[in-house]
C-alpha positions in Angstrom: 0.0 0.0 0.0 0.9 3.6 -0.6 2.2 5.4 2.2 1.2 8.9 3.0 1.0 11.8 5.3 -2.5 13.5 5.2 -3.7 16.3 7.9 -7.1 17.5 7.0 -6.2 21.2 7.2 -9.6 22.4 6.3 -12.9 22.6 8.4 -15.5 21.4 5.9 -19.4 23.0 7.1 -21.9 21.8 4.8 -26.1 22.4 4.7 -28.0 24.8 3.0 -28.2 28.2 4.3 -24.6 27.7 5.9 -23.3 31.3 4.1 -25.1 32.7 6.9 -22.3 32.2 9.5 -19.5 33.3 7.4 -19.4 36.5 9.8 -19.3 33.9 12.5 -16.1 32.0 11.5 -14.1 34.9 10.2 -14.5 36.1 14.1 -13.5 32.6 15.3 -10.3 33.0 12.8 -9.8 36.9 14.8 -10.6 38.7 11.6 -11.3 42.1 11.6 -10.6 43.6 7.8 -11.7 41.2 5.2 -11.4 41.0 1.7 -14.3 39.4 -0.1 -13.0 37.6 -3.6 -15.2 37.2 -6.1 -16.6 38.1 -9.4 -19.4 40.1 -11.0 -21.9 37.3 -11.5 -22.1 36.4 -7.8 -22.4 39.9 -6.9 -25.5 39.8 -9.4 -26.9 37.0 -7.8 -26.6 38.4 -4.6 -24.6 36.2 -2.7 -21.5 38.5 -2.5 -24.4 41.0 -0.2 -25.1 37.9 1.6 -21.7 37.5 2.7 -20.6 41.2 3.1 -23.6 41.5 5.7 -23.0 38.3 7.6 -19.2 39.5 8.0 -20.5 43.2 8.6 -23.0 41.8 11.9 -20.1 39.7 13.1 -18.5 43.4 13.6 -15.9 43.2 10.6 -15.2 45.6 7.7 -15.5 44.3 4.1 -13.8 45.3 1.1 -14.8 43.6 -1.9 -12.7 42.8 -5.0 -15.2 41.5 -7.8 -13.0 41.3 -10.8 -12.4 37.7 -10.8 -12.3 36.1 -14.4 -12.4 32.3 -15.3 -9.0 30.9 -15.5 -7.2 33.8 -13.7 -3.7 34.9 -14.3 -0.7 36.7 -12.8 -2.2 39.7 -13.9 -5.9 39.0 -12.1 -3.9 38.3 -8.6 -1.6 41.4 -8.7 -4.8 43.5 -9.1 -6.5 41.7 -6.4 -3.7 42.1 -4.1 -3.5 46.1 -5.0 -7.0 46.0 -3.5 -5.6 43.7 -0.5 -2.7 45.6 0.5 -4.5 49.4 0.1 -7.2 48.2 2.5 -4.6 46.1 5.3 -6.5 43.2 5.0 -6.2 40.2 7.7 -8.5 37.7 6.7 -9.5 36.7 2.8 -13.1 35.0 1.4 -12.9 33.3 -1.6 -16.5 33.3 -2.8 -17.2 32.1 -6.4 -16.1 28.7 -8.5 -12.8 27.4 -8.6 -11.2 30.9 -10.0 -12.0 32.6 -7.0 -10.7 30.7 -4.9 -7.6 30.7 -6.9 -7.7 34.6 -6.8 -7.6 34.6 -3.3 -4.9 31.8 -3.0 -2.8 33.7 -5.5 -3.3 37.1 -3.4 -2.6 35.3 -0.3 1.1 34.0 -1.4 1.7 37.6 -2.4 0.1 39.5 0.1 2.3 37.6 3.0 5.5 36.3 1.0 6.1 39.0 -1.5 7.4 38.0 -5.0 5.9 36.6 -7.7 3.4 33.5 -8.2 6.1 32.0 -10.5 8.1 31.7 -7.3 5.5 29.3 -5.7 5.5 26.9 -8.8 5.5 23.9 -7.2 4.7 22.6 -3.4 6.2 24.0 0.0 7.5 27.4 -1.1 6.0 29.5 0.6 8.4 30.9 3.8 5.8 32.9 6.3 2.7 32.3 7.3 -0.4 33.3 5.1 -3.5 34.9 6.5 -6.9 32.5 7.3 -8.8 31.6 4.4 -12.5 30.6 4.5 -13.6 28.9 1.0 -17.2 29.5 -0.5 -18.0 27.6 -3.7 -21.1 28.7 -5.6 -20.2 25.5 -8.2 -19.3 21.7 -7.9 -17.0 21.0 -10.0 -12.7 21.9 -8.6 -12.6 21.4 -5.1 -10.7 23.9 -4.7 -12.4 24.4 -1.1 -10.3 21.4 0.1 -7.1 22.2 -2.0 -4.0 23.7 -0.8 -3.4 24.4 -4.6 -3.9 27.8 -6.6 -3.9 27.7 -10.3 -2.8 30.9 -11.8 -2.0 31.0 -15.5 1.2 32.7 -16.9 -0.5 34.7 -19.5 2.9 34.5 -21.7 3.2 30.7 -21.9 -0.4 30.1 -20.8 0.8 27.4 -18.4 -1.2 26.8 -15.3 1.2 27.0 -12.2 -0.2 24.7 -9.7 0.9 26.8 -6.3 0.4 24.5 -3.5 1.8 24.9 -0.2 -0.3 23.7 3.9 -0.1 27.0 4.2 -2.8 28.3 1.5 -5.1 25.9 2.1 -8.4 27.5 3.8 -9.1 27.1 7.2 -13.0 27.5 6.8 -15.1 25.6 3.4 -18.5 26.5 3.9 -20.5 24.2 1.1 -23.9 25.6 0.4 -26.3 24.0 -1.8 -28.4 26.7 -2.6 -25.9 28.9 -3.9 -25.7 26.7 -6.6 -29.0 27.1 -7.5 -28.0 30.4 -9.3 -25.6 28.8 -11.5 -26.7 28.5 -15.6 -26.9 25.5 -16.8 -23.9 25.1 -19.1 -21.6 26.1 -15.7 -23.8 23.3 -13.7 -22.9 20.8 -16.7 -19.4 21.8 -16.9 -18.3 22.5 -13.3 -20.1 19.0 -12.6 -18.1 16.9 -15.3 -14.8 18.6 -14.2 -15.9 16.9 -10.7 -16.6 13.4 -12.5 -13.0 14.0 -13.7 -11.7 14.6 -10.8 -13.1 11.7 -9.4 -12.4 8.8 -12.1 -8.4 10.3 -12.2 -7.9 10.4 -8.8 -9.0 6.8 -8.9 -5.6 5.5 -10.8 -2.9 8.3 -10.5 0.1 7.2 -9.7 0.5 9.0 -6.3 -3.5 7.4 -5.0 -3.1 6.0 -1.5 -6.1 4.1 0.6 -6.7 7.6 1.9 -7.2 9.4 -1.7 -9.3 6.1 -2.6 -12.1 6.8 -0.3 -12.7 10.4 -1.2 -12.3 9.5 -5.0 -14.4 6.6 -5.1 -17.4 8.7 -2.9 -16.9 11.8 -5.5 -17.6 9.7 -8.0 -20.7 7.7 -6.4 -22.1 11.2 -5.8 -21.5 12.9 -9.1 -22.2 10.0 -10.7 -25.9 9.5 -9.6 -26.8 13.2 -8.8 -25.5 15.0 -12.2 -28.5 13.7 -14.2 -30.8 14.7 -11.8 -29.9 17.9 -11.9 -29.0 18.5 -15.6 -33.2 17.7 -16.0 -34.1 19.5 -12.9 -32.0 22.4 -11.6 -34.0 23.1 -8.6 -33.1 19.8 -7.2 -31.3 21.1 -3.9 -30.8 17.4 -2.7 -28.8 16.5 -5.9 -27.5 19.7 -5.8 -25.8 18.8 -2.4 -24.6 15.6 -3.6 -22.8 17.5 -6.3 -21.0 19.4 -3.7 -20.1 16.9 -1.6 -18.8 14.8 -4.3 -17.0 18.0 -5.9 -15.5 18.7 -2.3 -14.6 14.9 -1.8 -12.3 14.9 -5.1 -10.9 17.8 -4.2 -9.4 16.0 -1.1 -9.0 13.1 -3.5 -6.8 15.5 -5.5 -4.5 16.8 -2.1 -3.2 13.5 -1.8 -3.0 12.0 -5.2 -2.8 14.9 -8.0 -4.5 14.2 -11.3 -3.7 12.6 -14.8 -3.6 13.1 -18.7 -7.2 13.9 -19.0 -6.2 17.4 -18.0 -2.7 17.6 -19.3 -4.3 17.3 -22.5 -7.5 19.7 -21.5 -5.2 22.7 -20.2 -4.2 23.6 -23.8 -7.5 23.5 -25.3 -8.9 26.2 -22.9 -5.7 28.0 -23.3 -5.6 28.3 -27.2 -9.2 28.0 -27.7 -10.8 29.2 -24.6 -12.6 25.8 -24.3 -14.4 25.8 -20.8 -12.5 23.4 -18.8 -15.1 20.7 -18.0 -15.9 20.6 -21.7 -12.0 19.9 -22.6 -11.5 17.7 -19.5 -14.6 15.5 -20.3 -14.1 15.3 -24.1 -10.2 13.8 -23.6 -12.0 11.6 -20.8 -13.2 8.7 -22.2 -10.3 8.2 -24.0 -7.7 8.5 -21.6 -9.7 6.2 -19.1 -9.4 3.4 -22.0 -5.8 4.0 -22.5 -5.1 3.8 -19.1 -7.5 0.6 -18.5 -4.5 -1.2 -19.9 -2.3 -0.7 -17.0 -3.5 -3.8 -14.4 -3.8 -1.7 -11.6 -5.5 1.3 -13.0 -7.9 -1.1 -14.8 -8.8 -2.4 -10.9 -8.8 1.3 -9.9 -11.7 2.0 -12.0 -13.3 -1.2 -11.8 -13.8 -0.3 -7.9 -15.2 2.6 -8.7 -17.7 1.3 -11.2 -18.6 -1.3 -8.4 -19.2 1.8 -5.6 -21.6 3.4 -8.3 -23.5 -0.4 -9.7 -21.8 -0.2 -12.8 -20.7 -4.1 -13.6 -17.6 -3.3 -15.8 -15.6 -0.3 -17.3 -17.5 -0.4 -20.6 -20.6 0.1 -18.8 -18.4 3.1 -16.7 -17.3 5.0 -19.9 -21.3 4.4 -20.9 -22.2 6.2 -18.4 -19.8 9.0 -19.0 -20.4 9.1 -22.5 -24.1 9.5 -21.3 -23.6 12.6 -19.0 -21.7 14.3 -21.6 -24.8 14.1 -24.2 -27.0 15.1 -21.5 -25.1 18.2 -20.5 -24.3 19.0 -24.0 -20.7 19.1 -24.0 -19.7 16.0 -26.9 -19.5 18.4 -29.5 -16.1 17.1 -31.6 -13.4 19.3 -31.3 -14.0 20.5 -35.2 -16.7 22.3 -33.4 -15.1 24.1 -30.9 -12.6 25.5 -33.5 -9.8 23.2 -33.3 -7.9 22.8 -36.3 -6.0 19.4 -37.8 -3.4 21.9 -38.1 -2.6 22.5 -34.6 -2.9 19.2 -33.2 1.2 18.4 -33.0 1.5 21.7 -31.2 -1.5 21.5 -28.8 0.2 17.6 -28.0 3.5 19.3 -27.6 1.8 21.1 -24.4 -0.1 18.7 -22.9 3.5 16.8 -22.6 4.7 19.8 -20.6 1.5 20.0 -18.2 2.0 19.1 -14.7 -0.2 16.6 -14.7 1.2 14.4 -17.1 3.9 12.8 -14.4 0.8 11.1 -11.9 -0.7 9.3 -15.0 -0.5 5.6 -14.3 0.3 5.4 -17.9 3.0 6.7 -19.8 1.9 9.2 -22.7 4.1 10.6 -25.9 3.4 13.2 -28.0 2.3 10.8 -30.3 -0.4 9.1 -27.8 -1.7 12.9 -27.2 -1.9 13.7 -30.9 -3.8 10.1 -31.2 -6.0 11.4 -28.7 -6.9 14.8 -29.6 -7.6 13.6 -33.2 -10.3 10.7 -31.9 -12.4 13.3 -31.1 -11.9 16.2 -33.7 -14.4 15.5 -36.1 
């Protein structure tokens, strides 16, 4: 068995209506000047008020940086920390999907360790510590609640830099059902297929451990059963708080076993072609789990997870993949999205230089990627 070291950094509240006592755990973290992270749609929706006048009756001054945009970069935090640093900030609130939360990591490294995010490429390197962080996700689909990881894009080589360190990881992730409820459909397909992703990957990386297994196999149960129900009926609070769960649970899954090719080969897609990630990551899905099914132990992998959710085998697993992506929408070929035959060598050139690509259980060439990405092009 693997071995590992896990401490589960990050107090995980979950129920609907739990926004409500964000003012109550940024006192319990000694907050008094918080900055709330997030981006122009949740302030629409009115959550971002929500949380401003929890964290207000808890006695707390708010400032409010709502510029975040999907798939942040370096640029995105250094504005965010302008905000930070102007208003002496000692507590941050990532409210929003996965790129707030990455906002706020990004600031955080900054704001306490100076430099620039290129210096946190990688894991462990940040020196002091980094104010409290509560989470907030109004989608299911990174996990980045229960990450330690920020991923900030260098907007010159359009690499994702995965900045992890124990110290960014948030000490609060309040999961609340209904603010999903505001989400439009195509982000509820999309964030939810990134968290069936997350889940099947985790299952056979390289670095999985007993630990990682659990949360994987769970996330994907979850997702797995719950996405359909709310692709036909958004309202559907119950599935909607499977969802999170199941997002939340890979997103542990991920803290102590990283992912795979699906996304080495899905980063360059939304980075040439602005493909929404959970639209490039479950597209190079299906085939990456078959490719990988070849390796013993990441054929077992998958097999247990296909057991946890009734499926009998892992034809009847990529079925049921194949099935959620119709439902949601998101099998349009790659033709489609306004990918080129062209471009294919170069795209595969950069999924071999994604971070991901060293936890897949199975090895992958340029070749294999360029096999991949043209499976699915037309």
């Amino acid at each position: 068995m693997t071995h590992f070291d896990f401490l589960l950094r990050t107090r995980v509240v979950f129920g609907e209506g739990t926004l409500s006592r964000v003012g109550e755990f940024a006192r319990e973290l000694n907050g008094s000047r918080v900055l709330l992270v997030t981006d122009s749609g949740i302030v629409r929706a009115g959550h971002a008020a929500h949380a401003v006048s929890s964290l207000e009756a808890a006695g707390l001054s708010v400032n409010v940086f709502a510029e975040v945009r999907e798939n942040p970069d370096t640029h995105d935090v250094a504005r965010c920390v302008r905000v930070a640093e102007e208003a002496k900030v000692d507590l941050i609130v990532g409210l929003g999907g996965g790129s707030s939360m990455d906002t706020a990591k990004g600031a955080n490294f900054l704001l306490t360790n100076g430099g620039q995010m290129r210096d946190y490429w990688g894991v462990g390197k940040a020196t002091q510590p980094m104010l409290p962080l509560i989470a907030i996700p109004t989608t299911s689909g990174t996990g980045s609640e229960c990450q330690s990881f920020a991923l900030i894009s260098d907007p010159e080589t359009h690499q994702k830099m995965a900045c992890g360190d124990p110290k960014a990881a948030a000490k609060v992730a309040i999961l609340d059902p209904l603010l999903t409820i505001s989400q439009p459909p195509r982000v509820t397909a999309c964030t939810g297929v990134d968290a069936l992703a997350h889940a099947l990957e985790t299952a056979v990386t390289t670095k999985r451990n007993s630990l990682s297994l659990l949360y994987s196999r769970e996330a994907f149960r979850l997702c797995l059963r719950a996405l359909p129900k709310v692709l036909l009926d958004p309202g559907d609070v119950l599935a909607r708080g499977q969802i999170q769960l199941g997002a939340a649970y890979a997103g542990l899954a991920i803290e102590n076993s990283m992912l795979g090719c699906a996304h080495s080969a899905a980063n360059p897609l939304t980075a040439r072609f602005g493909i929404v990630h959970g639209q490039a990551v479950g597209r190079m899905l299906p085939g990456v789990v078959r490719k990988n099914a070849s390796d013993p132990a990441a054929r077992r992998g998958y097999l247990e997870h296909a057991a946890a959710a009734g499926l009998s085998s892992i034809e009847a697993l990529l079925e049921a993949v194949e099935s959620i992506l119709e439902e949601a929408k998101l099998k349009a070929n790659l033709a489609t999205l306004g990918v080129t035959a062209d471009v294919i060598p170069s795209l595969a050139a950069e999924a071999c230089q994604q971070w991901t690509l060293k936890f897949n259980p199975v090895a992958y060439s340029q070749a294999d990627f360029e096999a991949l990405y043209s499976e699915v092009l037309t």
